[in-house]
N, C-alpha and C positions, 0 to 999 in steps of 0.2 A: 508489556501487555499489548500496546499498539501494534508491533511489530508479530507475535500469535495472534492476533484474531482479527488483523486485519483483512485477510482473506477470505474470511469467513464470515466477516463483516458485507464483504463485496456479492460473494455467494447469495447472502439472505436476500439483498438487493436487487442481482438479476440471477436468478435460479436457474433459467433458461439457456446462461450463456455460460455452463460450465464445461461445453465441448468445445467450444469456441477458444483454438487456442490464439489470436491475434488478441481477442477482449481482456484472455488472460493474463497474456505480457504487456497490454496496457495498465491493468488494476495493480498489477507488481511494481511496473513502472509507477504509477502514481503513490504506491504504499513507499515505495523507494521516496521519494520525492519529501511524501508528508514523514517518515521518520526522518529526514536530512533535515527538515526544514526546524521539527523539533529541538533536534541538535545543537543548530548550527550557531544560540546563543552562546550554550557552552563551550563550542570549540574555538572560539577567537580567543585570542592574547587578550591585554590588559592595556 
């Protein structure tokens, strides 16, 4: 769910900056980041 509507999340956010394609690959980049970071309990060994 995080991972669809995270951009769209971003969008509601700043509406303004949806031609803006540097703003874009930042919010990706940081959607990237916060789904890893999600993860990253479950991906460790034991």
């Amino acid at each position: 769910m995080l991972g669809t509507y995270w951009l769209s999340y971003q969008y509601v956010l700043r509406p303004r900056q949806l031609n803006d394609h540097e703003a874009s690959r930042r919010d990706l980049h940081a959607s990237c980041l916060q789904i890893l970071s999600l993860l990253a309990p479950y991906l460790r060994g034991s």
